[in-house]
C-alpha positions in Angstrom: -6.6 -34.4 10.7 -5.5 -36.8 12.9 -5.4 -36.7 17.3 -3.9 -39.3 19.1 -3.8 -39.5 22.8 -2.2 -42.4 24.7 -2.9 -43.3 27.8 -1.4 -46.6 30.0 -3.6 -47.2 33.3 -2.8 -49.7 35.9 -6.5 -51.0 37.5 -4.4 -53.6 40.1 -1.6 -55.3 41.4 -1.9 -57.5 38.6 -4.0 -56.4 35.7 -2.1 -54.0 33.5 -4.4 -52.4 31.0 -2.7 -49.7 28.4 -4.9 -47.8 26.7 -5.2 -46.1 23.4 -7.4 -43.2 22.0 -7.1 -42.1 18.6 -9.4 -40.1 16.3 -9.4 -39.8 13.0 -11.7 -37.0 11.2 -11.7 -34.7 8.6 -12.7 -30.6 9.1 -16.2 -31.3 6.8 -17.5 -34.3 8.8 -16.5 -36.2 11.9 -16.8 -39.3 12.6 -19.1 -39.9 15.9 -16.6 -42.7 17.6 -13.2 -42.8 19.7 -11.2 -45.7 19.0 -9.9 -47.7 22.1 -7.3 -50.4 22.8 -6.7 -52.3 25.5 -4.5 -55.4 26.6 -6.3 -57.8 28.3 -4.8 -60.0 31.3 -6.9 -62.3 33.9 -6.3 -62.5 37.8 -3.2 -65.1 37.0 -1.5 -62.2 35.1 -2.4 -63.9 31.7 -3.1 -62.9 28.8 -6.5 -63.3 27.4 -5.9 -64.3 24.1 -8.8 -64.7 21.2 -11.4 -64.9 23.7 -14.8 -62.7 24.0 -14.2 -60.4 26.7 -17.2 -57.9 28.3 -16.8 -54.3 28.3 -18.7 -51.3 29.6 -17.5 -48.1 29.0 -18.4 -44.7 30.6 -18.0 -40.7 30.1 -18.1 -39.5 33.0 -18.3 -35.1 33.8 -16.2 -33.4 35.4 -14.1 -35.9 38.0 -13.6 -39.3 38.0 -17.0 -40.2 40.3 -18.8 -37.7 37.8 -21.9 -37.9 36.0 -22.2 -40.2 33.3 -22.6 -38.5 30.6 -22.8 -41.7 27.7 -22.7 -45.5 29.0 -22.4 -48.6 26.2 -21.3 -52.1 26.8 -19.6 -54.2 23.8 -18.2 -57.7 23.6 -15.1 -58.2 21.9 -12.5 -60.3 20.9 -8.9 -60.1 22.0 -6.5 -60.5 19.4 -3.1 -63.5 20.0 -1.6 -60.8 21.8 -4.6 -60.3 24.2 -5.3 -56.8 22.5 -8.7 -55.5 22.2 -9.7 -52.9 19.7 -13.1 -51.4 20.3 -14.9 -47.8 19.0 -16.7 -46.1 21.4 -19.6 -44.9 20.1 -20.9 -48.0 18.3 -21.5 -50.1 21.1 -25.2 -50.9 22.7 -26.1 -48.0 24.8 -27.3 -48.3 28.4 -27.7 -44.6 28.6 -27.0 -41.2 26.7 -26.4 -40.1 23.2 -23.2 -40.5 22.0 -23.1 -37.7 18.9 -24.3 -34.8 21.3 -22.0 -35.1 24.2 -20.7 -31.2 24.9 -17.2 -31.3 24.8 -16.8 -28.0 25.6 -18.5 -28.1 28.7 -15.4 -29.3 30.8 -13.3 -31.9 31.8 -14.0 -35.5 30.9 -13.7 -39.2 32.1 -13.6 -42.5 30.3 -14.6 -44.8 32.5 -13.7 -48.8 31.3 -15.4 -52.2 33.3 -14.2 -55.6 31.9 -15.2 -59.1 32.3 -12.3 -61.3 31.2 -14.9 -64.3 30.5 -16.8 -62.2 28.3 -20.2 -62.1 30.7 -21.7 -59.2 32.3 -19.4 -59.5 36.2 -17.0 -56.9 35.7 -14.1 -57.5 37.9 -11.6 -54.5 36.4 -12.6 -51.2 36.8 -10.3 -48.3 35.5 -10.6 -44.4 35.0 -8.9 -42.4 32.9 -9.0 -38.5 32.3 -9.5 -37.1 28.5 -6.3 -35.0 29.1 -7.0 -33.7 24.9 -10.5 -33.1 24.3 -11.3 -34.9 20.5 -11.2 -32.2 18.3 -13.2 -33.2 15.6 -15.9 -33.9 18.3 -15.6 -30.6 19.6 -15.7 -28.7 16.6 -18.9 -30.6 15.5 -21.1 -29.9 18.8 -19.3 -26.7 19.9 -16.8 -25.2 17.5 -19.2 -25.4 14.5 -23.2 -25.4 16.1 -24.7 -23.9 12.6 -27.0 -26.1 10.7 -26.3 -24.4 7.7 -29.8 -23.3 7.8 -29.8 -19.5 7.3 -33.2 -19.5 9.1 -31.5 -21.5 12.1 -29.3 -18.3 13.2 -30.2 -16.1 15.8 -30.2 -12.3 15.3 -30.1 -12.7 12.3 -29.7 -9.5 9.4 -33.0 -9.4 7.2 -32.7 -9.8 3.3 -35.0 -7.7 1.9 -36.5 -9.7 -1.0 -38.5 -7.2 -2.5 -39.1 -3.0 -2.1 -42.1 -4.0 0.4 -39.5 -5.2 2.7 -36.9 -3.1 2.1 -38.0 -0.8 4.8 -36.7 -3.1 7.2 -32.8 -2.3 5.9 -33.8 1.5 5.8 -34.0 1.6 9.9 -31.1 3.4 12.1 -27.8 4.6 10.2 -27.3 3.1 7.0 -24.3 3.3 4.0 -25.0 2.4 0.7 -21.9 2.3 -2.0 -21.9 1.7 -5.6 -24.8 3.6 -7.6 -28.1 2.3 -7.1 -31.8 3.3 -9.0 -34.9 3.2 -6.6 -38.7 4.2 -8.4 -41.5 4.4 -7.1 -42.1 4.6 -3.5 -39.7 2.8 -0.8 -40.8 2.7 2.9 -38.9 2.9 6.0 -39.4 3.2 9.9 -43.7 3.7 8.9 -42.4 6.4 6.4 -42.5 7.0 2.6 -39.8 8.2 0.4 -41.1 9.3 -2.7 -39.2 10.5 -5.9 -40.8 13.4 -7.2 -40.3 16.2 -8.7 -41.3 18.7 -6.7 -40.7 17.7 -2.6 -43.3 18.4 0.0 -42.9 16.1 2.6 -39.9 15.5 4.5 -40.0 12.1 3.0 -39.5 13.1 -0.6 -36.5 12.2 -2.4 -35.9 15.3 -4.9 -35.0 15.1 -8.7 -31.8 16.4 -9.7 -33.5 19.0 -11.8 -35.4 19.9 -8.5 -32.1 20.6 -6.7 -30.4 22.3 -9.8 -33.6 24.9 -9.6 -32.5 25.8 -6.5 -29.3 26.4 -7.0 -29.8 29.0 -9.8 -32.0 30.8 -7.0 -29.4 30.3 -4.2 -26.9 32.0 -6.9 -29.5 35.1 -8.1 -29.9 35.7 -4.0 -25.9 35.4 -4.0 -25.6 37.8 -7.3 -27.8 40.2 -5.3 -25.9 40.5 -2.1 -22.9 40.6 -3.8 -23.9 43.5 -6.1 -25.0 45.1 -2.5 -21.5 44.3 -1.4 -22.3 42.3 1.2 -21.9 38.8 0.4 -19.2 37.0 2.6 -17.6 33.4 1.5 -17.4 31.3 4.3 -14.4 28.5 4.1 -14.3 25.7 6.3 -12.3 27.0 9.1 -14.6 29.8 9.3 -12.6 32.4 7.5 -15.2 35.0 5.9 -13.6 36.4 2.4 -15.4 39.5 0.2 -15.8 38.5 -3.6 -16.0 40.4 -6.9 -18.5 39.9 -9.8 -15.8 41.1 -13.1 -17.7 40.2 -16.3 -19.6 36.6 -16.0 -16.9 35.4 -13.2 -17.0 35.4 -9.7 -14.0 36.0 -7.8 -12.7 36.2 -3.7 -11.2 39.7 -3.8 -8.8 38.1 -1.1 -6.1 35.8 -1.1 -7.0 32.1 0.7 -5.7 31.5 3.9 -7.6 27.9 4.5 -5.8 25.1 6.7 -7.7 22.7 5.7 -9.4 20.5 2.6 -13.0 20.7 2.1 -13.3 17.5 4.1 -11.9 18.5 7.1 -8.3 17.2 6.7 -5.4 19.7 7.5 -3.2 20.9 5.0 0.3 20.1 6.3 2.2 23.6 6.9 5.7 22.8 5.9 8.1 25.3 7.5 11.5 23.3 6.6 12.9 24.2 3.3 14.4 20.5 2.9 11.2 18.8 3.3 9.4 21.8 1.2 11.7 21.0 -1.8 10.8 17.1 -2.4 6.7 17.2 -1.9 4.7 15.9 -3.5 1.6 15.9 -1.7 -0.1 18.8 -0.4 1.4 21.8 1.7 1.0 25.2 2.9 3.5 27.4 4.8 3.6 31.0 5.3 5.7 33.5 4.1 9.0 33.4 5.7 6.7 31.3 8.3 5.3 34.4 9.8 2.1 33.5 10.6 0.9 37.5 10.2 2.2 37.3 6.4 -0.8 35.0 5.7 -3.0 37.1 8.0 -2.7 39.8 5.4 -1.4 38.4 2.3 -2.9 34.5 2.8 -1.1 31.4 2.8 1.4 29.9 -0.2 0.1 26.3 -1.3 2.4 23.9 -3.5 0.5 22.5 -6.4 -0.6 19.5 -5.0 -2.9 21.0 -2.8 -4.9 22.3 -6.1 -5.6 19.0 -7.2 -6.5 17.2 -4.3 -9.4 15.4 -4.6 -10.2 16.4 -0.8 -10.8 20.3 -2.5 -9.0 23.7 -1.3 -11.7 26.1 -2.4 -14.9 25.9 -0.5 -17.8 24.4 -1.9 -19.3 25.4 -5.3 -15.9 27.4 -6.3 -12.6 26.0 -7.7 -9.1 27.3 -8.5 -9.4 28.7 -12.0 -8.0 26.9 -14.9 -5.6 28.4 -17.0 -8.4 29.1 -19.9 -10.4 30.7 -16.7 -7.6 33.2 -16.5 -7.4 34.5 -20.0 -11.0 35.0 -20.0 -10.4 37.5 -17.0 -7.4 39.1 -18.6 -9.0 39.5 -22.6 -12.0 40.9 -20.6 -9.8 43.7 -19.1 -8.0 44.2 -22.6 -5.6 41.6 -22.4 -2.9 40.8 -20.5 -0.2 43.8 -21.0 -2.9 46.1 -18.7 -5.0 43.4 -16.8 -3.2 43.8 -14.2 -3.6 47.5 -13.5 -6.8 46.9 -13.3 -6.8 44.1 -11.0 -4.0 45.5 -8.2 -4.5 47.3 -4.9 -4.0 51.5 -5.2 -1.4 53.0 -3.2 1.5 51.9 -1.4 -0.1 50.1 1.9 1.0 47.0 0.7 2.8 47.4 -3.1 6.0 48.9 -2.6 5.9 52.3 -5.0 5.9 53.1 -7.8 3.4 50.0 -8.3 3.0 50.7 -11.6 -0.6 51.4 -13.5 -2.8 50.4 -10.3 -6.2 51.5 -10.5 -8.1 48.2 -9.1 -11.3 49.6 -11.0 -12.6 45.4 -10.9 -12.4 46.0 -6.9 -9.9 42.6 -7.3 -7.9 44.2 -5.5 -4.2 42.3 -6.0 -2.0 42.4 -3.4 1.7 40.9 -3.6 1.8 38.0 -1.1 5.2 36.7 -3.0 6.1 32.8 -2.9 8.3 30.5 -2.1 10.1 29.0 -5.1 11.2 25.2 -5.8 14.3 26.1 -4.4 13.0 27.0 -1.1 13.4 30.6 -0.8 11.1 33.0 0.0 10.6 36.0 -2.7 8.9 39.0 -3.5 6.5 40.5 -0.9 5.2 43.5 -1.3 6.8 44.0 -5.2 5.1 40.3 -6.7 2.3 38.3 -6.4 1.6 34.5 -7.6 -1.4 32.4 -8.3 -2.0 29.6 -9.0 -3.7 27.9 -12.1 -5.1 24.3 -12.1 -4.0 23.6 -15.5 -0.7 21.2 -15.7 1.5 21.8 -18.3 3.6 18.5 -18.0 4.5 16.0 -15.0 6.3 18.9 -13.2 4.9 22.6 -14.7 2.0 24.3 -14.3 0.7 27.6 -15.3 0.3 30.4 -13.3 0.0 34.2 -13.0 2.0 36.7 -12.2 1.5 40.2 -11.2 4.7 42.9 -9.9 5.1 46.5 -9.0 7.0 47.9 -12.2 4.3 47.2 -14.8 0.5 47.0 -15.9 0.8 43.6 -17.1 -0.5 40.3 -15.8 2.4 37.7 -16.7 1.1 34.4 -18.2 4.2 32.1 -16.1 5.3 28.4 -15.9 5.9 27.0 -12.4 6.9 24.2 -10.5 5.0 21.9 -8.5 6.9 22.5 -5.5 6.7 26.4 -6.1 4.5 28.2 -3.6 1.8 30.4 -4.9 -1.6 32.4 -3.7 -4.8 31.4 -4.8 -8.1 33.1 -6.0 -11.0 31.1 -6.0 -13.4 31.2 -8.5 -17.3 30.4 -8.1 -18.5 27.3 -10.7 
């Protein structure tokens, strides 16, 4: 990098002195010095040519009668054209330290006395501002104060060197990515985390078999209430649904109606057909966007929002694969009367003559209808849809299918735009 700042003072009548400053430095170390130049001319207005000449040179802070900051005298020689060339900075110092002036701390001076007969009676006096404050200088007393010490900073983080000092990085709110193994015992804010197998304190970090125990018990209590009948499944927008124990699965008994993933990030409901057609992220709508349609008969999802890493189902359930569903449908005696089994009775919601309903699994089916790829809306009260999680190819999916002429429970391909009801089923 290179700065050069060019200055021309007249200190009389008679003595015309241009000066010169210059500095030449690179980012990684800077030179402590500022060149000067000066032309040298006596009281007859001639040049002093290859002669020693006196020089005392000042930094002055703040104003031209300011605080010297740095004072050095030097005794040059003028060149056959009565120019001097001196470096600041290298001369004999009368007071201050060149190498920590603070050039950040305002305005400077340079402040130049010469004795044309190379003596100590200075008879020209000029002063000059630093209009461009020497970068190099700057940066290495201001811009860039670290020693490269680590132990030089201030407020400093703490590394922890060891798990006796890792407490230290265990205080307040911490994240931790990536997949880390801790044993034995860690401490943190004067308390101990200990991995053990069966937790007592507060402190205890639990094994995964631990937690995995008390799941199985959280799902006998479940089994219990909802053999009683009166287990509800909360979702995360605080919808309650009632769920049905058929065989060794457990299903909600109602259609979902949740607005958003398990995270807490809406669903988008899509009411324009246009912008239904080319999704290909995650949607819901409602039938013939009537919000009392989902109200009853839940909302229609696209396909996207079954794979979502975010998660429709609440937690511990999941849409059913494909596989999922024929395990329902050969436990009911296949799929030609599964679906007799699985519908609502009567003609509340299935328009007559809703063939074969009994609902004896207390599933209790009812026929939401969809919304198909080509962005009509279909089929309530004589067909209900839902969805699978099983992907046939980059654009199909199976799902199933249930009307109100037949028994049967219709193994279907759909498309990913399609809009179908889901069932969750518990892992």
């Amino acid at each position: 990098m290179n700065l050069k700042l060019t200055k021309i003072i007249s200190f009389s009548l008679i003595i015309l002195l241009p000066l010169t400053f210059f500095l030449s430095t690179t980012f990684a170390q800077s030179p402590q010095k500022i060149s000067y130049q000066a032309v040298v001319r006596n009281s007859s207005n001639q040049l002093v040519t290859s002669h020693a000449v006196g020089i005392k040179i000042s930094i002055l802070q703040g104003s031209e009668t300011g605080t010297a900051v740095y004072v050095e005298t030097q005794a040059p020689i003028t060149n056959a054209n009565g120019l001097v060339t001196i470096e600041i900075g290298s001369g004999t110092i009368v007071t201050g330290t060149f190498a920590i002036i603070n050039w950040a701390a305002g305005t400077y001076f340079i402040k130049t006395e010469t004795d044309p007969s190379g003596g100590t009676s200075y008879t020209i006096t000029g002063t000059s501002q630093l209009l461009s404050v020497p970068y190099a200088l700057y940066a290495n007393t201001a811009g860039n104060a670290f020693s490269g010490n680590y132990a030089d900073l201030t407020n400093k983080p703490i590394i922890a060197d060891s798990i006796s000092n890792f407490a230290v990085l265990l205080t307040g709110n911490q994240t931790v990515t990536g997949n880390k193994t801790f044993t034995g015992t860690i401490s943190a804010s004067n308390q101990t985390i200990t991995n053990v197998s069966d937790p007592v304190t507060k402190q205890d970090a639990a094994t995964k078999a631990y937690v995995d125990a008390l799941k199985q018990q959280i799902k006998i209590l479940e089994d219990n209430l909802i053999a009683a009948g009166t287990y509800k499944l909360p979702d995360i927008d605080g919808n309650q649904y009632n769920v049905v124990k058929i065989n060794n699965q457990v299903w909600m008994k109602e259609n979902l109606k949740v607005t958003h993933y398990c995270n807490g990030d809406s669903i988008p409901n899509v009411s324009d057909s246009l912008v239904w057609n080319i999704l290909t992220t995650g949607a819901s709508c409602d039938y013939r966007n009537t919000l009392a349609n989902s109200t009853i008969y839940g909302k229609l999802y696209n396909f996207y929002t079954i794979v979502d890493s975010r998660k429709l189902c609440p937690t511990g359930w999941h849409v059913p694969t494909d596989a999922e569903w024929t395990l329902l449908t050969t436990y009911l005696g296949g799929e030609s009367i599964a679906g007799g089994k699985l519908k609502e009775t009567g003609f509340t919601h299935w328009i007559a003559p809703n063939t074969g309903a009994t609902n004896i699994t207390g599933y209790t089916a009812l026929p939401g209808g969809f919304r198909s790829s080509s962005t009509t809306f279909l089929g309530i009260g004589e067909y209900g849809a839902w969805w699978s999680s099983t992907a046939i190819s980059t654009s199909s999916v199976w799902f199933r299918g249930m009307g109100n002429t037949g028994s049967n429970v219709g193994s279907s391909i759909g498309i990913k735009q399609n809009g179908y009801s889901v069932r969750c089923l518990r892992d």
